[in-house]
C-alpha positions as CSV (number, residue, x, y, z in Angstrom):
1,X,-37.9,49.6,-80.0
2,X,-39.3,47.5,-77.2
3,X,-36.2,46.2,-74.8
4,X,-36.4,42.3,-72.8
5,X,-35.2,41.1,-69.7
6,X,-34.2,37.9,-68.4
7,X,-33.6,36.3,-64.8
8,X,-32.4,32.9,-63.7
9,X,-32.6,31.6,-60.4
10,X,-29.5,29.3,-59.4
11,X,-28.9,27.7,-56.3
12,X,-26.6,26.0,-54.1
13,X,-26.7,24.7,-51.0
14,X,-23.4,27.2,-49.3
15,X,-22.4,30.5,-49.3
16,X,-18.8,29.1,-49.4
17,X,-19.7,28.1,-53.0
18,X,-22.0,31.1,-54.4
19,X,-18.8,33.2,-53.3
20,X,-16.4,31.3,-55.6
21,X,-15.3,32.4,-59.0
22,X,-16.4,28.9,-60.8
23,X,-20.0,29.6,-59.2
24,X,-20.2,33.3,-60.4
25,X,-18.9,31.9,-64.2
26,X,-21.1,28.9,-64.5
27,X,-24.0,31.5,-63.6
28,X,-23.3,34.3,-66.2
29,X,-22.7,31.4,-68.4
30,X,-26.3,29.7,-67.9
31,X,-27.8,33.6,-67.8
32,X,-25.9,34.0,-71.6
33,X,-27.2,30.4,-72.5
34,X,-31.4,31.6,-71.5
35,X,-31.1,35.0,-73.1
36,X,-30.0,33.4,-76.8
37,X,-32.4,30.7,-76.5
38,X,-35.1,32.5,-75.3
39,X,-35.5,30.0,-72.4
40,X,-39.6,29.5,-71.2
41,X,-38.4,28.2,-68.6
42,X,-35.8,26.1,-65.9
43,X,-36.5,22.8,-68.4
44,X,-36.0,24.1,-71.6
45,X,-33.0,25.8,-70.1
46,X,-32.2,22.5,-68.5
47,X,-32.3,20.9,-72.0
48,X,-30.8,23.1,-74.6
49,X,-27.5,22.6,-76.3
50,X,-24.3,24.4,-75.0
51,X,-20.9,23.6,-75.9
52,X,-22.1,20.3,-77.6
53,X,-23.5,19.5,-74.1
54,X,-26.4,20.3,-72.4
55,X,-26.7,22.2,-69.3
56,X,-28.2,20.0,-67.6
57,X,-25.2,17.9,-67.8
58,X,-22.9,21.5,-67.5
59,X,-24.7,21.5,-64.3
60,X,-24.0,17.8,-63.4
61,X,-20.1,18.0,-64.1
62,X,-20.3,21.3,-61.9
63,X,-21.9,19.4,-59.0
64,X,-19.0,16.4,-59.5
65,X,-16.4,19.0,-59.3
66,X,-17.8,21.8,-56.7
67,X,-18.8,19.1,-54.6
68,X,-21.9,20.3,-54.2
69,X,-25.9,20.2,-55.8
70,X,-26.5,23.3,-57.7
71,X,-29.4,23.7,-59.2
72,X,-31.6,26.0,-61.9
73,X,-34.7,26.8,-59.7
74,X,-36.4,29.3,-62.2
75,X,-36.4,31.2,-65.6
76,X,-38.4,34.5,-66.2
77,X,-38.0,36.5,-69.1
78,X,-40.0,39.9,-69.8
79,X,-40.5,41.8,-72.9
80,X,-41.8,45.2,-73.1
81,X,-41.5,49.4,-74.0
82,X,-38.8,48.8,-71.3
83,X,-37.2,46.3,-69.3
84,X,-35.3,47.3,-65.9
85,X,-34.2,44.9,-63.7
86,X,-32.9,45.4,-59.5
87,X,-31.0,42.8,-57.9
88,X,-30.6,43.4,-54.3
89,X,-27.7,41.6,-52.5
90,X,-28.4,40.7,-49.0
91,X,-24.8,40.1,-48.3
92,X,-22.2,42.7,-50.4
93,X,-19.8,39.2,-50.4
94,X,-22.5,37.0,-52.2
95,X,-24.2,37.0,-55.2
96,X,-27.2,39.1,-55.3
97,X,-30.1,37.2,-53.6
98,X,-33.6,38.8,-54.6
99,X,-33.5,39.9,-58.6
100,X,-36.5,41.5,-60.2
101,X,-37.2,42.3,-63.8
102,X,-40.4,44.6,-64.7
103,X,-41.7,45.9,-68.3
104,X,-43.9,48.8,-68.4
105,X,-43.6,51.9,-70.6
106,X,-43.8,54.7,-68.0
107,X,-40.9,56.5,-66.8
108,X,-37.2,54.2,-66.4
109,X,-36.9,55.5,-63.0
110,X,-40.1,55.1,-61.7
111,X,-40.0,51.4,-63.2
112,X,-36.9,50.9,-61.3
113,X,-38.5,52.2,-58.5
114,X,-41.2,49.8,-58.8
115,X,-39.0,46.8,-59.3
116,X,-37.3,47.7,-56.3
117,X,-40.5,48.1,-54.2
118,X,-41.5,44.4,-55.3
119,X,-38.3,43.1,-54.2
120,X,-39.1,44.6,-50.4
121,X,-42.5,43.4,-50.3
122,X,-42.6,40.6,-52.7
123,X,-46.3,41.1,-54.2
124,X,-47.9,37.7,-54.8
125,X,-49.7,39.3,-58.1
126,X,-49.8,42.0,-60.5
127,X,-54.0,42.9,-60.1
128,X,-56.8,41.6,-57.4
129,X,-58.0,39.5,-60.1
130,X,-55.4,37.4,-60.0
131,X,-56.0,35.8,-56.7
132,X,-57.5,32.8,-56.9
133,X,-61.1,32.5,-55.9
134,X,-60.3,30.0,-53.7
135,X,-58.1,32.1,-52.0
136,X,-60.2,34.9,-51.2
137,X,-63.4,32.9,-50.5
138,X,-60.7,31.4,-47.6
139,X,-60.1,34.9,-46.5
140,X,-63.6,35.3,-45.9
141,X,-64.3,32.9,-44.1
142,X,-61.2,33.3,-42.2
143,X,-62.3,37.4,-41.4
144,X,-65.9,36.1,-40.7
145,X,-64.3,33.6,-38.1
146,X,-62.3,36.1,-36.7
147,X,-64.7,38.9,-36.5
148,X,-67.4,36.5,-34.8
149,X,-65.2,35.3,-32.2
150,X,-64.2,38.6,-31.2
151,X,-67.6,39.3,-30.7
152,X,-68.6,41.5,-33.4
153,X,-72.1,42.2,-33.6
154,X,-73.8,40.7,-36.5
155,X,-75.0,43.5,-38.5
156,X,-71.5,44.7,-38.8
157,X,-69.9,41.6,-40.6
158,X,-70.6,42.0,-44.5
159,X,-68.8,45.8,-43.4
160,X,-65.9,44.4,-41.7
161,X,-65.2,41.2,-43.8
162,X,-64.4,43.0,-46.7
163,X,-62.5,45.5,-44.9
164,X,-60.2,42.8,-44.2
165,X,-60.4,41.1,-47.5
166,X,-59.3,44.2,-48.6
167,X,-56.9,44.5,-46.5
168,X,-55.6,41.1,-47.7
169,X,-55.5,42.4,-51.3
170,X,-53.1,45.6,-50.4
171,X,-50.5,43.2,-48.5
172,X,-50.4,40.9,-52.0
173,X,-51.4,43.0,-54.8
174,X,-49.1,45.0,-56.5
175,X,-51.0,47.7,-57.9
176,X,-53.1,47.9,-54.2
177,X,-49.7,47.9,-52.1
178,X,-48.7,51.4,-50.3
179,X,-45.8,52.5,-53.0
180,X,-42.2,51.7,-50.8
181,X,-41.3,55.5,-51.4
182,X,-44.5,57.5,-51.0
183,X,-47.0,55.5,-48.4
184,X,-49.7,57.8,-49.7
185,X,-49.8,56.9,-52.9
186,X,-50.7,52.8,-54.4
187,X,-48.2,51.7,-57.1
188,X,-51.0,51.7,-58.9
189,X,-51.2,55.6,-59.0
190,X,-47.5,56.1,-59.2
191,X,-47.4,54.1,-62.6
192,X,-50.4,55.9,-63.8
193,X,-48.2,58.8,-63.3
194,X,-45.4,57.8,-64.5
């Protein structure tokens, strides 16, 4: 059981290009090349043996002929209970834009759903304790700044610091963001219920 998912990121520098037919086969024909490798990531990918050549130099002889640089930004690949993926085109002409894969083993719907929501609101990381302490000591000292200037009176600060430090975690946390199709609820909750 189990299913796995996996998304490159390939980019070129028009729309002219990611239009044409040689773009959209070179694409499924890198995205063929990372699922039978199992590519880690854009540099394995880069380096691995298709054809008797390597994509790297696939890419290079697609540059020469298109005319133009186009390049493996990322490789992500997921395993899990299940794998759904949402690709959201920005422009029905153009290849899709913003592509999302998520595991989980709740409900294939409400996965979708959730891969969807990340691709609106593009969640920084999965759980608070992902930020980087750095980070949120910054935000601190940011909301403390801010909260003094306006004129806050003192006693109130530890109170409305990590209001906003919270606030910062449910604009870039996953699991803390309003859920895209029911503002009352966290993601969080809706894949607890899922």
């Amino acid at each position: 059981e189990g299913g796995s998912g996996t998304l490159v990121e390939i980019l070129c520098e028009t729309d002219f290009v990611a239009k044409g037919e040689k773009f959209g086969q070179l694409a499924d024909r890198v995205l063929a090349q990372a699922v039978a490798i199992k590519a880690a990531d854009a540099q394995a990918l880069l380096d691995s043996e298709l054809d008797g050549s390597t994509v790297q130099s696939i890419l290079d002889e697609a540059n020469a002929t298109i005319g133009e640089k186009i390049e493996i930004k990322r490789v992500a690949t997921l395993e899990g209970d299940k794998v759904v993926s949402y690709l959201h085109k920005t422009s029905p002409d153009l290849p899709a834009q913003i592509g999302v894969i998520v595991a989980g083993s709740g409900d294939e719907q409400t996965l979708r759903d959730v891969a969807m929501h990340i691709a609106a609101f593009s969640p920084t990381v999965l759980t608070r304790e992902e930020v980087d302490a750095d980070t949120v000591a910054n935000e601190r000292r940011v909301a403390e700044a801010t909260a003094k200037e306006e004129g806050k009176p003192e006693a109130a600060l530890p109170k409305i610091i990590e209001g906003r430090v919270n606030g910062f975690f449910k604009e870039n946390v996953l699991l803390e963001q309003a859920f895209a199709k029911d503002a009352k609820k966290t993601v969080g909750k809706v894949a607890e219920e899922s």
